[in-house]
C-alpha positions as a Markdown table, in Angstrom:
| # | Residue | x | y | z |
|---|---|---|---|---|
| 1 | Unk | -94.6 | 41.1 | 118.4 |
| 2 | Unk | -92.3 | 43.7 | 117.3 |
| 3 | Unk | -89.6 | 45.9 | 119.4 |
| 4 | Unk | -88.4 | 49.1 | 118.8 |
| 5 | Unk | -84.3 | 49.0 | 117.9 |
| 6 | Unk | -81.7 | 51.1 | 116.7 |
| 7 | Unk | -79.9 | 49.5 | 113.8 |
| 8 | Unk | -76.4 | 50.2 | 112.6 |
| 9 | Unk | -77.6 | 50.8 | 108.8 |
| 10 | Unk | -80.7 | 50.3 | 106.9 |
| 11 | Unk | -80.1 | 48.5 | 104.5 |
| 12 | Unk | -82.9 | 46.2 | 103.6 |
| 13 | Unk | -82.0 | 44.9 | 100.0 |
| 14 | Unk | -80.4 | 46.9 | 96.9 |
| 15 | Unk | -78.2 | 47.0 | 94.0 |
| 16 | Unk | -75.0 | 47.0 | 93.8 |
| 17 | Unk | -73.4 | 49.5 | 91.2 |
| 18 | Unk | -69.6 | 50.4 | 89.9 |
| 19 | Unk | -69.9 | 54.2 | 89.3 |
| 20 | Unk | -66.8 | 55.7 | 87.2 |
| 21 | Unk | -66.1 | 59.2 | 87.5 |
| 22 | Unk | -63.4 | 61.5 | 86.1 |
| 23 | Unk | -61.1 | 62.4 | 88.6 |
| 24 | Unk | -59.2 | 65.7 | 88.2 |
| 25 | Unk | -56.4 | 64.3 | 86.5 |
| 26 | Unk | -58.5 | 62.8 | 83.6 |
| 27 | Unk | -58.3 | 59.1 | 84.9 |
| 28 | Unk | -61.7 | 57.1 | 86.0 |
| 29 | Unk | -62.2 | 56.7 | 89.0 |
| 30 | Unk | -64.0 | 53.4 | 90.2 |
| 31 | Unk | -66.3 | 53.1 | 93.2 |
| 32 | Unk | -68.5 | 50.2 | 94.5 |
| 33 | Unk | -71.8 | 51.4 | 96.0 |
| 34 | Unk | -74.7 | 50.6 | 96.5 |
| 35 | Unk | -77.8 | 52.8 | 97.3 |
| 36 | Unk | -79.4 | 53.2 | 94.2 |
| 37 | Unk | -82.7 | 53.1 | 92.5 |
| 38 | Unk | -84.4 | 54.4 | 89.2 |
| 39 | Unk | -87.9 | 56.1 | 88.1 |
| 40 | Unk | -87.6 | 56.5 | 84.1 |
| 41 | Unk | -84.5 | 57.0 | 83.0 |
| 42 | Unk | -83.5 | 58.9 | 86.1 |
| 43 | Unk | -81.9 | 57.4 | 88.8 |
| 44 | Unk | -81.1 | 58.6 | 92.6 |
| 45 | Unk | -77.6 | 57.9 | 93.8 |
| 46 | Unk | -77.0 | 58.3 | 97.9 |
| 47 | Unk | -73.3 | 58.5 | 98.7 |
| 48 | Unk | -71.2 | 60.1 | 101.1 |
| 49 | Unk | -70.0 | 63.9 | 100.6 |
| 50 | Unk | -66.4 | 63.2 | 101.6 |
| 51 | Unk | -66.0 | 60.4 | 99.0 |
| 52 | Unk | -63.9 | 60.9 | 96.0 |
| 53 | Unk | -66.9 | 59.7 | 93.6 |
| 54 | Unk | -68.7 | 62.9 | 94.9 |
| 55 | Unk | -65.8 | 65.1 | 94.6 |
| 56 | Unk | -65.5 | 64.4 | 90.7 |
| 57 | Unk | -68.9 | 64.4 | 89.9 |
| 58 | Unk | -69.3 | 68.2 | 91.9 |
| 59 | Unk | -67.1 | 69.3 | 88.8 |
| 60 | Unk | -67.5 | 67.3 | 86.0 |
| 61 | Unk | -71.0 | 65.6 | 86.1 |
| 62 | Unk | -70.6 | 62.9 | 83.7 |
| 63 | Unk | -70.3 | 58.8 | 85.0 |
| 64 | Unk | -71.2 | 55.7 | 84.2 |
| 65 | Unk | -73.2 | 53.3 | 86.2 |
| 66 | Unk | -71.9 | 49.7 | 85.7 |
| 67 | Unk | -74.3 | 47.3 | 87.3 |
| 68 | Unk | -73.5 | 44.3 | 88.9 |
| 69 | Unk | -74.3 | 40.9 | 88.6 |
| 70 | Unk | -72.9 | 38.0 | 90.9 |
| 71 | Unk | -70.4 | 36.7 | 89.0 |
| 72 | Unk | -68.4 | 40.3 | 89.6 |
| 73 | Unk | -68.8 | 40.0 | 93.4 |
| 74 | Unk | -65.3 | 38.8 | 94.7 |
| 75 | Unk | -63.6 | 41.8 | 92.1 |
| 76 | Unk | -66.2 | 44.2 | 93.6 |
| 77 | Unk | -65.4 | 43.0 | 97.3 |
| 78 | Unk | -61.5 | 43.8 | 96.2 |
| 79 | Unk | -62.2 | 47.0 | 96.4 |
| 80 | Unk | -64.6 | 47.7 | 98.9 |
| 81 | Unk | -62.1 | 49.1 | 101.4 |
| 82 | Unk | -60.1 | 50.8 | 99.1 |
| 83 | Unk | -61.0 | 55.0 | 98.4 |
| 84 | Unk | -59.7 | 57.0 | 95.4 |
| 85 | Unk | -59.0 | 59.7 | 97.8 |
| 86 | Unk | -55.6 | 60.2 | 99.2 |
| 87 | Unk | -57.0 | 62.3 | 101.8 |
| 88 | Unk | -59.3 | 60.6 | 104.3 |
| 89 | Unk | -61.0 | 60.7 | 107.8 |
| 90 | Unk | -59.4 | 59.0 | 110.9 |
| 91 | Unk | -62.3 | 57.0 | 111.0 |
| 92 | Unk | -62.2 | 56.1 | 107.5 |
| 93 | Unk | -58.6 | 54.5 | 108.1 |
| 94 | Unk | -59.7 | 53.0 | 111.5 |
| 95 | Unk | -62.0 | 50.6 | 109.4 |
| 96 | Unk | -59.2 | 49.7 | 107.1 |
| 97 | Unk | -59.8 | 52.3 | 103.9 |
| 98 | Unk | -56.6 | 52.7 | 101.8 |
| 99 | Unk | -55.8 | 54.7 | 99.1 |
| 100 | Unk | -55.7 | 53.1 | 95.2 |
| 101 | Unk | -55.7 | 55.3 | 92.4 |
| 102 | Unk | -56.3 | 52.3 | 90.0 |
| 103 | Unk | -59.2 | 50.0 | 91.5 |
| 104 | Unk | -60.0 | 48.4 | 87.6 |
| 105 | Unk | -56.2 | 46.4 | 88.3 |
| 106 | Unk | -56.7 | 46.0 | 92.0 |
| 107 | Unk | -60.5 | 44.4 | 91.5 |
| 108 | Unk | -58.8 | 42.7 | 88.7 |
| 109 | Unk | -61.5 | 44.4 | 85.9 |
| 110 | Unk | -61.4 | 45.4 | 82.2 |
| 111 | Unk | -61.6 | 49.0 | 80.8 |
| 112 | Unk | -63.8 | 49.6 | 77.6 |
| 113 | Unk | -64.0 | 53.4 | 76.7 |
| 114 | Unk | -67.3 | 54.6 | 77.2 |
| 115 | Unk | -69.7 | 55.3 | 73.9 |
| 116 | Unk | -71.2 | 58.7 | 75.3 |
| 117 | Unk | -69.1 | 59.6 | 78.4 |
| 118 | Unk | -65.8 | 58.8 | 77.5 |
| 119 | Unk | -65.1 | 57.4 | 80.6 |
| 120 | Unk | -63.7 | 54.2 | 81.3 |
| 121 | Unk | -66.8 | 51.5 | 82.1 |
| 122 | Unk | -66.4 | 48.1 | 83.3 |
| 123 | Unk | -66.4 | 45.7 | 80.7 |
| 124 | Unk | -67.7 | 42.6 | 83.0 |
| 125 | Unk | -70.5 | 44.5 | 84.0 |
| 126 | Unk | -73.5 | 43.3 | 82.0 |
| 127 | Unk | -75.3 | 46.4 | 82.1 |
| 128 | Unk | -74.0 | 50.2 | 81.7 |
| 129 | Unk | -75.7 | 53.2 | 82.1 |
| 130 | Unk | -73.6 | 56.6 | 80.7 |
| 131 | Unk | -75.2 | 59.9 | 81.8 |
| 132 | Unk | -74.6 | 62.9 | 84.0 |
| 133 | Unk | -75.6 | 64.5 | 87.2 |
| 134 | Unk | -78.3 | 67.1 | 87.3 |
| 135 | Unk | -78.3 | 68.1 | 90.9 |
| 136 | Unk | -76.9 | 67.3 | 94.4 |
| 137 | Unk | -79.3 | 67.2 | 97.5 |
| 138 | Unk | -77.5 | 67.2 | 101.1 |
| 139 | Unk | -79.5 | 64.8 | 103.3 |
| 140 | Unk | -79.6 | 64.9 | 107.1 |
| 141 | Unk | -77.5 | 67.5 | 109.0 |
| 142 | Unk | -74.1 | 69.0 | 108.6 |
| 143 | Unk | -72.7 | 66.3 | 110.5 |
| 144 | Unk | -73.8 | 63.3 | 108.4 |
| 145 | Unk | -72.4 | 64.1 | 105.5 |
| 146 | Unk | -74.6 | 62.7 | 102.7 |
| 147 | Unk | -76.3 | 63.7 | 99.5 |
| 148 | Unk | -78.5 | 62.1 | 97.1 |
| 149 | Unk | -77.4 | 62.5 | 93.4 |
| 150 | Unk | -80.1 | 62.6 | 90.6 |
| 151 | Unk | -78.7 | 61.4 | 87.4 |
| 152 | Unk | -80.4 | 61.5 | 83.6 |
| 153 | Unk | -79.8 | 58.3 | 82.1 |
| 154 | Unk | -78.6 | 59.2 | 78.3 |
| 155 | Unk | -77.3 | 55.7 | 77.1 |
| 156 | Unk | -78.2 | 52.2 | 78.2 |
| 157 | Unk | -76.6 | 49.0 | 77.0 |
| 158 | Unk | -76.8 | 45.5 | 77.4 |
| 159 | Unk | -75.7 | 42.2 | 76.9 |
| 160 | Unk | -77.4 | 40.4 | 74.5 |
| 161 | Unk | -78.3 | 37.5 | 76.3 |
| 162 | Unk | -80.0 | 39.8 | 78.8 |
| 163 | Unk | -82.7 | 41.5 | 75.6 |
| 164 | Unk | -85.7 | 40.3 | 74.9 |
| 165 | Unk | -86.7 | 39.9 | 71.5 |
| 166 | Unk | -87.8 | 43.5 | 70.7 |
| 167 | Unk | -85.0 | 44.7 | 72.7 |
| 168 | Unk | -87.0 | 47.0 | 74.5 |
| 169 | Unk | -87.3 | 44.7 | 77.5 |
| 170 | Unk | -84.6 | 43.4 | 79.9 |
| 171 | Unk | -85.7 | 40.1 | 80.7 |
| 172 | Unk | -86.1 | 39.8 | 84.4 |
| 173 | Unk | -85.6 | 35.6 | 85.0 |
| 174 | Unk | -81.9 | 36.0 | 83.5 |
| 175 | Unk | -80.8 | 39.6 | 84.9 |
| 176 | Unk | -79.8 | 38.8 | 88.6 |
| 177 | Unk | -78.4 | 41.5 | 90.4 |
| 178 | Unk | -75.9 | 41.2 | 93.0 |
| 179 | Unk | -77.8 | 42.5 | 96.2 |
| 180 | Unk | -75.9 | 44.3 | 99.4 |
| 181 | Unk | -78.7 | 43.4 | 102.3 |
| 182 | Unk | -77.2 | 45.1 | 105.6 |
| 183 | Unk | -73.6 | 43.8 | 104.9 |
| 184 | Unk | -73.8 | 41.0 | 103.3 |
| 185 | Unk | -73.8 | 40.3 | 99.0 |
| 186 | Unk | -76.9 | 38.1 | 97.9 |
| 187 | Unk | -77.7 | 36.3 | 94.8 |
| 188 | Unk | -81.1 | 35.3 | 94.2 |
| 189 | Unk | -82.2 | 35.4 | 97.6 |
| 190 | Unk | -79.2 | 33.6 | 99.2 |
| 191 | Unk | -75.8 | 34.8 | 100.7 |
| 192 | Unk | -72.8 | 35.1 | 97.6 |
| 193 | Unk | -69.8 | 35.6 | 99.3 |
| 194 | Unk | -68.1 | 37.0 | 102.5 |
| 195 | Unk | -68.3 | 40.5 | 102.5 |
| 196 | Unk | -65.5 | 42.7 | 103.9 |
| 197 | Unk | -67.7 | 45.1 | 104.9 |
| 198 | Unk | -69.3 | 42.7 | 107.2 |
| 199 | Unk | -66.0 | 42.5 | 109.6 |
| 200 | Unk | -68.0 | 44.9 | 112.2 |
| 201 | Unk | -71.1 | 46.5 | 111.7 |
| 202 | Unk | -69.7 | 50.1 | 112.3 |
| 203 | Unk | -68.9 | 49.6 | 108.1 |
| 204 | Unk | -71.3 | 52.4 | 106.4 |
| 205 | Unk | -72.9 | 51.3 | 103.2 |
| 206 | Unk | -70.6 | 51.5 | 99.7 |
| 207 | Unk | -69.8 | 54.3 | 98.3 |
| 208 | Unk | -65.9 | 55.9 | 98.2 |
């Protein structure tokens, strides 16, 4: 039997990414967020319009996707609730947002240059994908304020223990992405860590 409901957020199971971005001053911006998926060597990002991520990447297109596995989630969930925008919504603040122009110290991560962008990547993450944005969709009405990104992929690199032996392949028993189901971080199937985002379900999904 099934009922019809209205839930907070859809969020069934997906990835969880570190995008860097340039912000206007030159410096990276970090974000965690986590609606993303991948056709080729495109991916789609959906974010928020008011996020600082989506500022940067309106004027200078290049980032860096740095994927996540669990060993990264308590740095991630660091900065979860922080924004790289000094200027945010009331709503924003009433769910406990602050402003941190340098989430790499607060999470507690390592810069490492990137090879194509020249943005700064996460150096924990075991997987990096440098590219650009090729075009912004809005999604939903004025008043939602979303957008889905499409990005070309132009580098990939990975860990070594991650390849296959013709390098071609990623193999999929040792990659284990960290997971954001609803709220919550997951790890092969079960719950990694307390999530700050999970302190009331009025949180929206990742992405600042």
């Amino acid at each position: 039997m099934k009922r019809t409901v209205e839930p907070k957020v859809l969020y069934f199971g997906t990835p969880v990414v570190l995008i860097s971005t340039r912000n206007p001053d030159g410096s990276t911006n970090l974000a965690p967020m986590s609606s993303a998926w991948w056709l080729g060597y495109h991916a789609m990002l959906g974010m928020g319009t008011s996020s600082q991520t989506v500022k940067n990447l309106v004027d200078r297109p290049e980032l860096v996707l740095n994927l996540v596995d669990p060993a990264m989630v308590a740095a991630l969930d660091r900065i979860a609730l922080l924004t790289g925008s000094a200027e945010m919504s009331d709503s924003k603040r009433a769910r406990g947002y602050r402003f941190e122009p340098d989430k790499f110290t607060a999470a507690g991560l390592t810069r490492t240059p990137g090879a194509l962008t020249g943005l700064d990547t996460v150096e924990e993450s075991p997987i990096t994908l440098e590219g650009r944005i090729e075009a912004i969709h809005p999604i939903g009405g004025p008043s939602e304020h979303l957008c889905a990104l499409s990005m070309k992929v132009e580098q990939v690199q990975v860990r070594d223990d991650l390849l296959m032996s013709n390098d071609r392949y990623i193999d999929p028993l040792r990659w284990d992405p960290l997971i954001m189901k609803f709220t919550e971080y997951f790890a092969g199937g079960a719950p990694a860590y307390e999530s700050s985002l999970a302190r009331g379900w009025q949180m929206p999904p990742l992405n600042v």
